[in-house]
Every structure is written in C-alpha cells, then in structure tokens.
C-alpha positions as a Python dict, from the first residue, in 0.01 Angstrom:
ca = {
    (1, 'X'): (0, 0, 0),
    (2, 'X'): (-72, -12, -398),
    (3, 'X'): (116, -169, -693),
    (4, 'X'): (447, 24, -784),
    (5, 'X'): (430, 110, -1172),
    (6, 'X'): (794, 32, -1229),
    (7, 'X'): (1022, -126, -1486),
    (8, 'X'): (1024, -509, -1489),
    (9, 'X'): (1303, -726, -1405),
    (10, 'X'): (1179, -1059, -1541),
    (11, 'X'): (977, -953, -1843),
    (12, 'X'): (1194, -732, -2032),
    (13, 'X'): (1303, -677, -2397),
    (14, 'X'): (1431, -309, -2391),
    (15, 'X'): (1456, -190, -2093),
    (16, 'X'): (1125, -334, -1926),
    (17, 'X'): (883, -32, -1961),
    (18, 'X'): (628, -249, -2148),
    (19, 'X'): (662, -520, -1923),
    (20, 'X'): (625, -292, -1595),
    (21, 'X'): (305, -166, -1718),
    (22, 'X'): (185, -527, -1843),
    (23, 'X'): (260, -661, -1438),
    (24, 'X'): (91, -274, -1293),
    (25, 'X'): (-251, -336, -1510),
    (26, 'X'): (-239, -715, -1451),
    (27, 'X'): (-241, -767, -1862),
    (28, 'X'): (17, -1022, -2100),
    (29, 'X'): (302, -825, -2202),
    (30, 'X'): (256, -915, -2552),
    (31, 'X'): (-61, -711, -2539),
    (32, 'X'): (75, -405, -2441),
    (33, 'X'): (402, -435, -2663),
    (34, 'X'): (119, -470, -2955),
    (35, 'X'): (-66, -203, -2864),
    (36, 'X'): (270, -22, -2848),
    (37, 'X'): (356, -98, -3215),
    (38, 'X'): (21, -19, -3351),
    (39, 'X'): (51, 292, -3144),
    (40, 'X'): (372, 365, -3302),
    (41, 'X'): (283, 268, -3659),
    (42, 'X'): (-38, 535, -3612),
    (43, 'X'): (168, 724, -3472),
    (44, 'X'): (-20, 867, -3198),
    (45, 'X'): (135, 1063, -2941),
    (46, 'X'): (507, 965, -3071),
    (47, 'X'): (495, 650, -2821),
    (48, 'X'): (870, 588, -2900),
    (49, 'X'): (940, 924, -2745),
    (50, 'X'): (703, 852, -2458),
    (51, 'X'): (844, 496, -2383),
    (52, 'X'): (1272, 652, -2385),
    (53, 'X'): (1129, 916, -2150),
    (54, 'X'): (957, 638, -1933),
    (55, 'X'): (1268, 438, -1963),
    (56, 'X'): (1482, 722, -1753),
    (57, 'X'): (1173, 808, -1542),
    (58, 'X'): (1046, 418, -1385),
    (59, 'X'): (1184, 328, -1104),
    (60, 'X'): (1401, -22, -1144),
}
C-alpha cells in the first residue's frame, strides 16, 4: 500500500497540515511552510482557507 497524506504527529506547529504534506512528498517542512507563506503573501488561491479546510479534512 502507498503513503497516507495525513496530518503529522511529530512535525507540527498548527495543527500538522504542513508537516503531513512535507513527510507525503518526502520534502523539509520548512520548505513547504515557506512556500505556504509566500503563497499566502501572493495570495494565491487563499491558502489560509485551504490549509483550515485541510486541517478538519486529514486524517490524524
């Protein structure tokens, strides 16, 4: 069977939705909270509305 996307337990400084994704696409964490930021400042997408909606939908 594949890798789970799913919240991370260890690697977490919100509710673990950037670290999840970090440990599902094998990347640092940092990278993807920066790209999350940068995402946000651009505002692309409204990531902070994608991320709270993540946050109720990834499994623990």
């Amino acid at each position: 069977m594949g890798a789970r996307l799913s919240k991370s337990r260890t690697d977490k400084m919100i509710a673990g939705v950037c670290g999840g994704i970090a440990e599902y696409l094998g990347w640092d964490p940092t990278i993807v909270r920066i790209i999350f930021v940068v995402l946000t400042i651009m505002g692309w997408g409204s990531p902070v509305l994608l991320y709270f909606i993540l946050a109720l939908v990834m499994p623990d």
